[in-house]
PDB file of N, CA, C and O in Angstrom:
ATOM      1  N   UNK A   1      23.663   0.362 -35.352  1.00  0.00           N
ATOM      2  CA  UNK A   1      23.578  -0.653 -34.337  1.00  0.00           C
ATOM      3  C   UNK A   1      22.172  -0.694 -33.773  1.00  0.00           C
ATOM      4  O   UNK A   1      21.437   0.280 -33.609  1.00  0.00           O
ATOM      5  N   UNK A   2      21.968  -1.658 -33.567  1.00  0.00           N
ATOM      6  CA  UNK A   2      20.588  -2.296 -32.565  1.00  0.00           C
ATOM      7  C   UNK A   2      20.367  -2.927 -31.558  1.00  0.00           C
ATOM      8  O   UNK A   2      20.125  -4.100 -31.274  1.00  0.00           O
ATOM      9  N   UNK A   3      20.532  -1.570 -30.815  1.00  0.00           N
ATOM     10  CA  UNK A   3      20.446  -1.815 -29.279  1.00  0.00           C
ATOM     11  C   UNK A   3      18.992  -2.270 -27.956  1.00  0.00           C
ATOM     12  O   UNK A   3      18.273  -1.403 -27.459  1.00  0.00           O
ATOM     13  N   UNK A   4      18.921  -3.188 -27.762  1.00  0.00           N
ATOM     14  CA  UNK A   4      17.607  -3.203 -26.711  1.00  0.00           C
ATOM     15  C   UNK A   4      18.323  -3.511 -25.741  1.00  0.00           C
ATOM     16  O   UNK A   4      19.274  -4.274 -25.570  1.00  0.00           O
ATOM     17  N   UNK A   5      17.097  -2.049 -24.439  1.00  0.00           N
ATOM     18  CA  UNK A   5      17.793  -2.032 -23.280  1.00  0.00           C
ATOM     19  C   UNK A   5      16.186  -2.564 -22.797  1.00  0.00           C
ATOM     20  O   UNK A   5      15.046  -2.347 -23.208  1.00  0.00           O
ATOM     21  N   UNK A   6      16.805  -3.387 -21.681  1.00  0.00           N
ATOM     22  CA  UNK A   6      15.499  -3.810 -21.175  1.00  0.00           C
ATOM     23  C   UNK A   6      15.630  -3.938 -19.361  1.00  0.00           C
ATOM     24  O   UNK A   6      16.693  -4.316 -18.869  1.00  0.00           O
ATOM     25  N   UNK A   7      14.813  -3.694 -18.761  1.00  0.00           N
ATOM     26  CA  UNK A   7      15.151  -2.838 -17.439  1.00  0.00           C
ATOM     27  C   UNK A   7      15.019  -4.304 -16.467  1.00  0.00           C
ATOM     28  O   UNK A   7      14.437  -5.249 -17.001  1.00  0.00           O
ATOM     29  N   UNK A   8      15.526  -4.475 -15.133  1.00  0.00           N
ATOM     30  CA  UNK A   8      15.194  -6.032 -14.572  1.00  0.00           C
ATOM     31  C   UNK A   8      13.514  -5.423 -13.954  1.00  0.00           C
ATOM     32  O   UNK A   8      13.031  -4.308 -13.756  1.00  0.00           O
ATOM     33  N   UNK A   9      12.875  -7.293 -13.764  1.00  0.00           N
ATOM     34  CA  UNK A   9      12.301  -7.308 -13.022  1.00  0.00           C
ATOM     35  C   UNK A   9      12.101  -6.221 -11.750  1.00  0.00           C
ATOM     36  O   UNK A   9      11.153  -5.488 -11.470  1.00  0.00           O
ATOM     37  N   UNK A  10      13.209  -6.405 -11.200  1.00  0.00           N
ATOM     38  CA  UNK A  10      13.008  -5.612  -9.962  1.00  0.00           C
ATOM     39  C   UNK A  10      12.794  -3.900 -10.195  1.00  0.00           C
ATOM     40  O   UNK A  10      12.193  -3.234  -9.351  1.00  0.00           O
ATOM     41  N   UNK A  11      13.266  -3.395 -11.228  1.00  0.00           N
ATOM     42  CA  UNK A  11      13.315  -2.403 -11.598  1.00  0.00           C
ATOM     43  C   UNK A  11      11.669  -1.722 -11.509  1.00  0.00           C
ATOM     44  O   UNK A  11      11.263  -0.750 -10.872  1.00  0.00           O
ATOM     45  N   UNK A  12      10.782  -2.890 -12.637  1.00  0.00           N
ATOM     46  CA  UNK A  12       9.761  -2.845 -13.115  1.00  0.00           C
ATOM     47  C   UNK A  12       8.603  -2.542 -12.117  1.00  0.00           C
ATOM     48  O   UNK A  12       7.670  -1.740 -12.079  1.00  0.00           O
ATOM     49  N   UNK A  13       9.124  -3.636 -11.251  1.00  0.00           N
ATOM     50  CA  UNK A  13       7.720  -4.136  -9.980  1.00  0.00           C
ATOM     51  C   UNK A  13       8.229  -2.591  -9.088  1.00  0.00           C
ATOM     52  O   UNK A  13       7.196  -1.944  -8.919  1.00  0.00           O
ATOM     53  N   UNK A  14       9.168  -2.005  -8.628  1.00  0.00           N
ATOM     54  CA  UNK A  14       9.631  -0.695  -8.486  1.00  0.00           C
ATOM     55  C   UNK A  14       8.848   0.176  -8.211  1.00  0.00           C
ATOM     56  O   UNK A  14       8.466   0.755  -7.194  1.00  0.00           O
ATOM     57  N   UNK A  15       8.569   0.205  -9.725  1.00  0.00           N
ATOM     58  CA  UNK A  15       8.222   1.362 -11.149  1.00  0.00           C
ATOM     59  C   UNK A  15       6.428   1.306 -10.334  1.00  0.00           C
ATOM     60  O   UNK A  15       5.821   2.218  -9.772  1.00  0.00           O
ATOM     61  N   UNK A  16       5.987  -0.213 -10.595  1.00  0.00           N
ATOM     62  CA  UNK A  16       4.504  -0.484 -10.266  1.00  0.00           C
ATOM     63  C   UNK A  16       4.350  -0.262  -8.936  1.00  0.00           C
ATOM     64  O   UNK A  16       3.230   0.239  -8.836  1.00  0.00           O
ATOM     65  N   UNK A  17       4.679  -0.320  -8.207  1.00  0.00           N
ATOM     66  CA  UNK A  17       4.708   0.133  -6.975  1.00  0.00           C
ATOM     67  C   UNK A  17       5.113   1.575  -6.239  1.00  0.00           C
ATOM     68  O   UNK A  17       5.059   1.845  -5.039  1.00  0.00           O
ATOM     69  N   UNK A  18       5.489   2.321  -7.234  1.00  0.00           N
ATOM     70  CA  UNK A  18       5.797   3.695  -7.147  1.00  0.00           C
ATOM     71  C   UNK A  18       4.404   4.363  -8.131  1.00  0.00           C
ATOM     72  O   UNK A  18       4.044   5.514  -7.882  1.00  0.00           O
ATOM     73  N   UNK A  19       3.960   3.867  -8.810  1.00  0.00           N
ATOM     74  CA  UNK A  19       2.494   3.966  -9.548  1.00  0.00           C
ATOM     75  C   UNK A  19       1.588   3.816  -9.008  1.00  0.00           C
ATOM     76  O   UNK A  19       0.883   4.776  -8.695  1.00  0.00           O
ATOM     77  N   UNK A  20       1.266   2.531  -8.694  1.00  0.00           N
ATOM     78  CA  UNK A  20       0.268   2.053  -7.877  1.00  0.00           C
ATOM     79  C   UNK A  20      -0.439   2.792  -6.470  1.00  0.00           C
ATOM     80  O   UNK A  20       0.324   3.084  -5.550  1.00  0.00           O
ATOM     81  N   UNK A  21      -1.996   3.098  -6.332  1.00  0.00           N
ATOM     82  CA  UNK A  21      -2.384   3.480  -5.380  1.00  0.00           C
ATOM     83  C   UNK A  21      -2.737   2.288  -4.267  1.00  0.00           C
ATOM     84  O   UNK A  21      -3.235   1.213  -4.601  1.00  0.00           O
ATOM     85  N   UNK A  22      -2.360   2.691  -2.708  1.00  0.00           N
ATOM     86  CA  UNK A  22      -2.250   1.983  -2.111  1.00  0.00           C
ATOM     87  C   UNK A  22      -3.707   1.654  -2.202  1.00  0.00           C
ATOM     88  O   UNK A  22      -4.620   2.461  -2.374  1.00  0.00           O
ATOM     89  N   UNK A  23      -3.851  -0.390  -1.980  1.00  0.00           N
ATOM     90  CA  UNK A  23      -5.434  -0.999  -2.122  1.00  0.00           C
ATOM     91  C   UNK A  23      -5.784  -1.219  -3.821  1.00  0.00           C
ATOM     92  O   UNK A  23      -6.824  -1.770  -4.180  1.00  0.00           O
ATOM     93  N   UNK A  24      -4.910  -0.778  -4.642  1.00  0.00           N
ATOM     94  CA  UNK A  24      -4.432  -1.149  -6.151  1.00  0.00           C
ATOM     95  C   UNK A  24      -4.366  -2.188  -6.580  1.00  0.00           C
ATOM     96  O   UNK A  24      -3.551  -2.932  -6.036  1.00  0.00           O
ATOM     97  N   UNK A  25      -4.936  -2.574  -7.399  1.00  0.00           N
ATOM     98  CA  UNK A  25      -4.473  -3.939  -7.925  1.00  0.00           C
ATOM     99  C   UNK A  25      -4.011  -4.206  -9.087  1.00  0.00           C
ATOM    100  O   UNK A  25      -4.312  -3.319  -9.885  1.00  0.00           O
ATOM    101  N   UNK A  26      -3.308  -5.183  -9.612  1.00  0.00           N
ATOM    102  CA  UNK A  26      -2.477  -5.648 -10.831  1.00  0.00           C
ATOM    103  C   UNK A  26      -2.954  -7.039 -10.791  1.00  0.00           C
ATOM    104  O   UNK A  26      -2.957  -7.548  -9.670  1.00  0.00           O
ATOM    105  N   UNK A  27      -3.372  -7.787 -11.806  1.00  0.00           N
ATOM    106  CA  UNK A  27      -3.370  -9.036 -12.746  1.00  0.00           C
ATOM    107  C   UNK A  27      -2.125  -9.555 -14.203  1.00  0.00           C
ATOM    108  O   UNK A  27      -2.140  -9.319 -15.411  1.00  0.00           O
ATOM    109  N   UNK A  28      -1.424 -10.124 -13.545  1.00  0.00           N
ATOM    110  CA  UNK A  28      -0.278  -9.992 -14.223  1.00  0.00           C
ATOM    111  C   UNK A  28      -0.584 -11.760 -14.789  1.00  0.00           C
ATOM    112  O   UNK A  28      -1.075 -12.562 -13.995  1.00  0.00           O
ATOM    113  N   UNK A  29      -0.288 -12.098 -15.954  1.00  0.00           N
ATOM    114  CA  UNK A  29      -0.398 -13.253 -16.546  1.00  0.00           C
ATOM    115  C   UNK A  29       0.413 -13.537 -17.466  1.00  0.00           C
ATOM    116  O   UNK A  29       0.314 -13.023 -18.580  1.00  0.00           O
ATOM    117  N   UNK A  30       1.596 -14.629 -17.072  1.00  0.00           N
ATOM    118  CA  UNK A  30       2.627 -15.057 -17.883  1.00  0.00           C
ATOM    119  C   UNK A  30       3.147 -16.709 -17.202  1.00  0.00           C
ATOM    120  O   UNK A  30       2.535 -17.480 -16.462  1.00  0.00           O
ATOM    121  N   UNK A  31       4.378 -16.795 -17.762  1.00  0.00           N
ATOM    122  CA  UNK A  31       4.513 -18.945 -17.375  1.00  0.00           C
ATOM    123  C   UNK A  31       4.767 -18.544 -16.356  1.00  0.00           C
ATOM    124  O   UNK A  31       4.924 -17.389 -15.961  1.00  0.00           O
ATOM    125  N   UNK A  32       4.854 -20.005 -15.594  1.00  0.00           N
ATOM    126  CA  UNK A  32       4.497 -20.330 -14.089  1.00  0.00           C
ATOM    127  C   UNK A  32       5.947 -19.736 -13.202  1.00  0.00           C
ATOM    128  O   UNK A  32       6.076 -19.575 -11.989  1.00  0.00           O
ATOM    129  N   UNK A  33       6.915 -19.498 -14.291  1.00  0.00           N
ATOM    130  CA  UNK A  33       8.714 -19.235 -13.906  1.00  0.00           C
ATOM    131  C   UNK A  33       8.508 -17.575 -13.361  1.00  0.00           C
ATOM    132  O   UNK A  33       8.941 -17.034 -12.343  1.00  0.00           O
ATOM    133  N   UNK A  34       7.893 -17.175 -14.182  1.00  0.00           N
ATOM    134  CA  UNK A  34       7.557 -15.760 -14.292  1.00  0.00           C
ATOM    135  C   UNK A  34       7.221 -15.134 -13.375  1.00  0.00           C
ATOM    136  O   UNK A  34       7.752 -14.175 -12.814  1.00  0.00           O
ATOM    137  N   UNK A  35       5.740 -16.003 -13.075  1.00  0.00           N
ATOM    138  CA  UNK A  35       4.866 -15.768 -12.312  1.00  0.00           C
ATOM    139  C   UNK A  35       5.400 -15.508 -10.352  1.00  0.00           C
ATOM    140  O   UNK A  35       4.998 -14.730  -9.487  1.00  0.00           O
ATOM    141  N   UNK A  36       6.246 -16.393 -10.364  1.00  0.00           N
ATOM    142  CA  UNK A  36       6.513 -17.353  -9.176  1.00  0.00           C
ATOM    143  C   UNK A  36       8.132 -15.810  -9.072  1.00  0.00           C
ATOM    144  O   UNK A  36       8.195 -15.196  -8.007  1.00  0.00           O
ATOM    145  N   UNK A  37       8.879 -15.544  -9.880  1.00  0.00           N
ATOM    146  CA  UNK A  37       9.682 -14.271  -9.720  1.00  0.00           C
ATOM    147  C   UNK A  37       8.947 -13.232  -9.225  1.00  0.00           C
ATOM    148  O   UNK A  37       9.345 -12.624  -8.232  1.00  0.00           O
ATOM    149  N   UNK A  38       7.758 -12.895  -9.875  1.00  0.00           N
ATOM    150  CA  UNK A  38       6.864 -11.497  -9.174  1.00  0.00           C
ATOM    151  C   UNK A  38       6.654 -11.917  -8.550  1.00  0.00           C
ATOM    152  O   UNK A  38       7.085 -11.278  -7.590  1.00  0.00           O
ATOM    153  N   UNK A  39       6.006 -13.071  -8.086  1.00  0.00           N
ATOM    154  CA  UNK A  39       5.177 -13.143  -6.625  1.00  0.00           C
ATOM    155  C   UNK A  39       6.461 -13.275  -5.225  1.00  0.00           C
ATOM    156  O   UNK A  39       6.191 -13.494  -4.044  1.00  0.00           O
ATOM    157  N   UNK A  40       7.667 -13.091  -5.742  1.00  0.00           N
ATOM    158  CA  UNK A  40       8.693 -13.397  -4.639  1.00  0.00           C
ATOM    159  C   UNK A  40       8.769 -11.625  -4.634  1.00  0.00           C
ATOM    160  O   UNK A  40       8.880 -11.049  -3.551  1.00  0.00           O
ATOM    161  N   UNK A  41       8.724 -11.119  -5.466  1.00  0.00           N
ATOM    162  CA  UNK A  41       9.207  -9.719  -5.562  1.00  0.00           C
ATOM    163  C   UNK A  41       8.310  -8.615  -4.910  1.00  0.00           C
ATOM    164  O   UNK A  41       8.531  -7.636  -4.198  1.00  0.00           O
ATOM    165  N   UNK A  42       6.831  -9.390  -5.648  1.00  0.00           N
ATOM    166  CA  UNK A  42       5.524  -8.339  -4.831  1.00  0.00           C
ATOM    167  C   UNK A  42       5.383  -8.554  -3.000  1.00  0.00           C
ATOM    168  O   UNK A  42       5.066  -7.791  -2.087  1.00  0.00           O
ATOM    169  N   UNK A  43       5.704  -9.669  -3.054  1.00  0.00           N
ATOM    170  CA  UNK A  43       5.740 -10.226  -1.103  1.00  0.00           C
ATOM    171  C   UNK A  43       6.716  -9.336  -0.751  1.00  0.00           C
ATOM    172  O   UNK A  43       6.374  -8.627   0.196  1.00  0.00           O
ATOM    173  N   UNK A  44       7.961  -9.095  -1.239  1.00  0.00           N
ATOM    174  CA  UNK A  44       9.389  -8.320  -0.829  1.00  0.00           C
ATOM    175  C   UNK A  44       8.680  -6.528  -0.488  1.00  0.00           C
ATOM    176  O   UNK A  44       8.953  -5.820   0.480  1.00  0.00           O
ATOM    177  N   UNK A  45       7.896  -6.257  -1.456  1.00  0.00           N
ATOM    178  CA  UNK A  45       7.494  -4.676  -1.220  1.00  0.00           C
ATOM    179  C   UNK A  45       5.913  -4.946  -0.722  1.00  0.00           C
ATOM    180  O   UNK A  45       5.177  -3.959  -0.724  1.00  0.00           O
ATOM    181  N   UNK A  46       5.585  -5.707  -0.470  1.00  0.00           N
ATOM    182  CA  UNK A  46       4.459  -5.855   1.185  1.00  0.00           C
ATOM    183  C   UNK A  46       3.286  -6.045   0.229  1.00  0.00           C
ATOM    184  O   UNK A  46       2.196  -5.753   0.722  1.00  0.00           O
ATOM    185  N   UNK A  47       3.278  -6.432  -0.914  1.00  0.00           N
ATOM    186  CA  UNK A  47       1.980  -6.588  -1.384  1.00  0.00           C
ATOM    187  C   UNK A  47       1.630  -8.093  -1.097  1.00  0.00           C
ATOM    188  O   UNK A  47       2.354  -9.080  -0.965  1.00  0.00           O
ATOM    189  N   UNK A  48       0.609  -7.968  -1.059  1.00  0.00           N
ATOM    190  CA  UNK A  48      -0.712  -9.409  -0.802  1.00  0.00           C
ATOM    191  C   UNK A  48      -0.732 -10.042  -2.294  1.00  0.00           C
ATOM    192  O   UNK A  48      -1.343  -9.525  -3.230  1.00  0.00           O
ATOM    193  N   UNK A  49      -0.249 -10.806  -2.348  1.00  0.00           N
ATOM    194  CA  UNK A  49      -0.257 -11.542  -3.882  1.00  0.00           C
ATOM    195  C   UNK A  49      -0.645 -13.499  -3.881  1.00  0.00           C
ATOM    196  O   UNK A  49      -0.320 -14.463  -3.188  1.00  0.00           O
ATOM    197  N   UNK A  50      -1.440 -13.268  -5.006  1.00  0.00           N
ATOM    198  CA  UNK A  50      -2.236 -14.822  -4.981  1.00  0.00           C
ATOM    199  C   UNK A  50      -2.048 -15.188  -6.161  1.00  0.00           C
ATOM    200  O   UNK A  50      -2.074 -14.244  -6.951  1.00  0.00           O
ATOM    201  N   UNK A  51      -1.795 -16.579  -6.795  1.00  0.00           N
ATOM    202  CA  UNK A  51      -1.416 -16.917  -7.993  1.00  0.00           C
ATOM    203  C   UNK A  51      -2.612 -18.147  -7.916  1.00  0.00           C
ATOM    204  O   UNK A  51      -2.846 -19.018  -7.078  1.00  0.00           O
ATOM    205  N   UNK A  52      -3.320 -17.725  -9.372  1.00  0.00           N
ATOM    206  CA  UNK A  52      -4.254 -19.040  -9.854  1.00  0.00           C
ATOM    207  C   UNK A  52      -3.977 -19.704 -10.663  1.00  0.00           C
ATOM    208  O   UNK A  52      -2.770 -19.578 -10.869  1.00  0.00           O
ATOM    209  N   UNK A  53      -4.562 -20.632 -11.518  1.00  0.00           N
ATOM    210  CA  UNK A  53      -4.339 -21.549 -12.746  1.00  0.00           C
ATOM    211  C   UNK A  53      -4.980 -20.548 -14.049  1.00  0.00           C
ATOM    212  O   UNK A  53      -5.888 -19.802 -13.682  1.00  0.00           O
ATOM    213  N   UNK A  54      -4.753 -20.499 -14.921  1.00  0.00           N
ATOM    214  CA  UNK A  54      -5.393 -20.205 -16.141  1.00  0.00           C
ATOM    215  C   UNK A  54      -6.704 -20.643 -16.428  1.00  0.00           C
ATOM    216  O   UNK A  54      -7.170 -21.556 -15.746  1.00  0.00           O
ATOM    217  N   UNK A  55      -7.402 -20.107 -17.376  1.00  0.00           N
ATOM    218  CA  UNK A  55      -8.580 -20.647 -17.594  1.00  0.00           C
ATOM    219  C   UNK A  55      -8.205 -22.037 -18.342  1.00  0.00           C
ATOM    220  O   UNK A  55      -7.287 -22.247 -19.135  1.00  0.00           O
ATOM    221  N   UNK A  56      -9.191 -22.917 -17.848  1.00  0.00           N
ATOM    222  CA  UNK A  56      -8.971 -24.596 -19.186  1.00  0.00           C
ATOM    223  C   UNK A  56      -9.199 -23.881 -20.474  1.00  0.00           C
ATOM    224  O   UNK A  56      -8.409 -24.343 -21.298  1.00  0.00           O
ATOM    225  N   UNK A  57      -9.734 -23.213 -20.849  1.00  0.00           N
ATOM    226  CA  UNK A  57     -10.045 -22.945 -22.537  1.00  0.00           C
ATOM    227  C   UNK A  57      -8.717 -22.242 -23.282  1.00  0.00           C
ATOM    228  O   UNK A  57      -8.624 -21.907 -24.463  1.00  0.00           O
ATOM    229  N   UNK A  58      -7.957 -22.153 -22.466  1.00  0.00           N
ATOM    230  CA  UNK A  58      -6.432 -21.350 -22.189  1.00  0.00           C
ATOM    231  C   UNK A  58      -5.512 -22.407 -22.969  1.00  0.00           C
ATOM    232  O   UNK A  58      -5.390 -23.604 -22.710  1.00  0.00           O
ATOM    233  N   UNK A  59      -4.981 -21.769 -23.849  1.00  0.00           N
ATOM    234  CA  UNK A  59      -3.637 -22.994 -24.105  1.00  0.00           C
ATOM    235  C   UNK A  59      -2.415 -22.506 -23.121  1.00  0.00           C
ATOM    236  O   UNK A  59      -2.456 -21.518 -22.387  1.00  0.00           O
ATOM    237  N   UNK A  60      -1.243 -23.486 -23.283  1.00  0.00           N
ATOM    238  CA  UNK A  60       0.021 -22.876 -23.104  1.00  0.00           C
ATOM    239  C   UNK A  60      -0.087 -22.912 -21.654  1.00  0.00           C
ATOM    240  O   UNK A  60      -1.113 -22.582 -21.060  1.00  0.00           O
ATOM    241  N   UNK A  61       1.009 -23.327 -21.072  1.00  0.00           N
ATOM    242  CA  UNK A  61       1.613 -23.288 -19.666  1.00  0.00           C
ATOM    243  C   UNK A  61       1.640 -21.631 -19.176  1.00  0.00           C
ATOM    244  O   UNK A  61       2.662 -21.040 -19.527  1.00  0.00           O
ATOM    245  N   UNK A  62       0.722 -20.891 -18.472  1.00  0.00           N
ATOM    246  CA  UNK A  62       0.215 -20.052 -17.830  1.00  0.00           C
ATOM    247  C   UNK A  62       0.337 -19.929 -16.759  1.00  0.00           C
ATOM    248  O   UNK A  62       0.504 -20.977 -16.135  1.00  0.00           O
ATOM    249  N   UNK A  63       0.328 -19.041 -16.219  1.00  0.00           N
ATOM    250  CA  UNK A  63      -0.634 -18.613 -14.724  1.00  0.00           C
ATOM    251  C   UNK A  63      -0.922 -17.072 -14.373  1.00  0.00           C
ATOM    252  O   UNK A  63      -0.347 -16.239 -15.074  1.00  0.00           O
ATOM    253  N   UNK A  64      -1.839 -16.590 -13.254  1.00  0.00           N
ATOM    254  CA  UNK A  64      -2.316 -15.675 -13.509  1.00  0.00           C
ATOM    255  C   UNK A  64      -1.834 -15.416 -11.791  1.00  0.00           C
ATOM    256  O   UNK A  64      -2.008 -16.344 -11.002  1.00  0.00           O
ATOM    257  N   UNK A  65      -1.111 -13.839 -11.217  1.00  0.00           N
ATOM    258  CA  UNK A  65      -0.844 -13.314 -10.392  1.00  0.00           C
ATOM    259  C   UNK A  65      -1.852 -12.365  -9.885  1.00  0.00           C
ATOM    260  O   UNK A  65      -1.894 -11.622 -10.866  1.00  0.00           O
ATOM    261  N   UNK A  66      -2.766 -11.818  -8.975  1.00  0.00           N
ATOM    262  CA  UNK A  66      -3.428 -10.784  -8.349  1.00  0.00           C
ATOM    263  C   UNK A  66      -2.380 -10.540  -7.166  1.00  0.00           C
ATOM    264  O   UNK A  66      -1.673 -10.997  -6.267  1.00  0.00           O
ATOM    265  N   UNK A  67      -2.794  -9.593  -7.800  1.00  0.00           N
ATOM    266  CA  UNK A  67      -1.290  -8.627  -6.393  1.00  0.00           C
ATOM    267  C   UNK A  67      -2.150  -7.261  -6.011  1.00  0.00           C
ATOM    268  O   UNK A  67      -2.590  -6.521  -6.890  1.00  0.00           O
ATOM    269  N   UNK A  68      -2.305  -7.058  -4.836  1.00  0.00           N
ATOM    270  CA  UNK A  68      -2.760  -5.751  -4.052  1.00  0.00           C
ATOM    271  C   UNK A  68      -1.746  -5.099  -3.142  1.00  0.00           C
ATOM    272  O   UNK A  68      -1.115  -5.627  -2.227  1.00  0.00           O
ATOM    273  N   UNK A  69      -1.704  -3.637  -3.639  1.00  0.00           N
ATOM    274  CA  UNK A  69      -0.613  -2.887  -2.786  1.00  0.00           C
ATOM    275  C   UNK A  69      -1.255  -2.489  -1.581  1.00  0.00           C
ATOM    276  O   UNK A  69      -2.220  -1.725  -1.584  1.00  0.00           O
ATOM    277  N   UNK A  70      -0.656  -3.079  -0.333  1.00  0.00           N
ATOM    278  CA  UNK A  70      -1.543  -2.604   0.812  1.00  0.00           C
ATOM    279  C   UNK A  70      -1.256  -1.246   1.280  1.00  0.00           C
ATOM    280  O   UNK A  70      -0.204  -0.615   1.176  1.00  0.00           O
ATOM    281  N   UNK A  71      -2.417  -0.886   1.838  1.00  0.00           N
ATOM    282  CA  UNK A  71      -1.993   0.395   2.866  1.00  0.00           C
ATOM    283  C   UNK A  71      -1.466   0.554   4.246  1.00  0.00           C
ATOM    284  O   UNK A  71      -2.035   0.297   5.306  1.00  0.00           O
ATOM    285  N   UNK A  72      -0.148   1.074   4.015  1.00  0.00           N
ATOM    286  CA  UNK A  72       0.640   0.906   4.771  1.00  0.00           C
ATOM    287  C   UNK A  72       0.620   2.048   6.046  1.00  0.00           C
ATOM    288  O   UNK A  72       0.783   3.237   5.773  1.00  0.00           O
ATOM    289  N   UNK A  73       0.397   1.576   7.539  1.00  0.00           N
ATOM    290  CA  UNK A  73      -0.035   2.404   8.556  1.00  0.00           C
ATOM    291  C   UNK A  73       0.976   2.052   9.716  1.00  0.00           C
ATOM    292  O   UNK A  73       1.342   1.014  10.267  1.00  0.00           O
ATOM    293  N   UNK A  74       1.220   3.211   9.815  1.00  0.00           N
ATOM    294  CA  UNK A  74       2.893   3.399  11.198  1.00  0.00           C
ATOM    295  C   UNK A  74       1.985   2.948  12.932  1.00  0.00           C
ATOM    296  O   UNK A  74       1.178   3.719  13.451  1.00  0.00           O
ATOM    297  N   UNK A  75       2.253   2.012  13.350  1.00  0.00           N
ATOM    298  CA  UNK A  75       2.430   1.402  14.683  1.00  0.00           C
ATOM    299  C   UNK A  75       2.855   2.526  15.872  1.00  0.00           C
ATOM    300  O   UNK A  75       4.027   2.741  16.184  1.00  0.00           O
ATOM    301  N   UNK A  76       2.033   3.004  16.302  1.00  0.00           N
ATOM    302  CA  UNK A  76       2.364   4.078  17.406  1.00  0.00           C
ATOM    303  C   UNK A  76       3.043   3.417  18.427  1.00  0.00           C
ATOM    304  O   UNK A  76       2.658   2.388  18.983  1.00  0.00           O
ATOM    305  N   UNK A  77       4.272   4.164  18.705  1.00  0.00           N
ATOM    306  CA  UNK A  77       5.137   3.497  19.733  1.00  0.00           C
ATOM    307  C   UNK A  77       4.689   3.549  21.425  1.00  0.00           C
ATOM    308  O   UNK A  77       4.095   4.608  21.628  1.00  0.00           O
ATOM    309  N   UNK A  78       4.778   2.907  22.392  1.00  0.00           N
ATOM    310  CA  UNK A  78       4.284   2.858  23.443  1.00  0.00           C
ATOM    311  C   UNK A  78       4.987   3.587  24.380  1.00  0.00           C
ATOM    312  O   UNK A  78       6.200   3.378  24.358  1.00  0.00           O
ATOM    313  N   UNK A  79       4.678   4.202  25.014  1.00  0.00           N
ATOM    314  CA  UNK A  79       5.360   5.339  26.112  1.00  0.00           C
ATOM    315  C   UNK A  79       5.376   4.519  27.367  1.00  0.00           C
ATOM    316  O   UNK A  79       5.809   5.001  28.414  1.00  0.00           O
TER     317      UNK A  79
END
């Protein structure tokens, strides 16, 4: 038998975010469906994420994600 296990999205971005050093960045480039799933997913775990157009010399319905894992700093509570 021929089995492929393939892990979700959410699993993945997870994974990159359990990797990732905080101020890290990722360039992720796939179709605009794709694109627009991570960038809902990277906003969900606090990263700063910006989606551009492809280069014109680029075929194929594209787009390109920059995502930065921010550094995350605790709010001292007020006495």
């Amino acid at each position: 038998m021929n089995f492929v296990c393939r892990c979700s999205l959410v699993d993945l971005m997870v994974e990159m975010d359990r990797i990732l050093r905080p101020e890290g960045t990722v360039v992720i480039r796939d179709s605009p469906e794709a694109i627009e799933r991570v960038a809902r997913i990277a906003n969900a775990v606090r990263w700063t994420a910006t989606i551009h157009e492809k280069e014109q010399e680029s075929h194929g319905p594209q787009k390109i994600l920059v995502a930065t894992k921010n550094f995350w700093t605790l709010t001292s509570a007020s006495h």
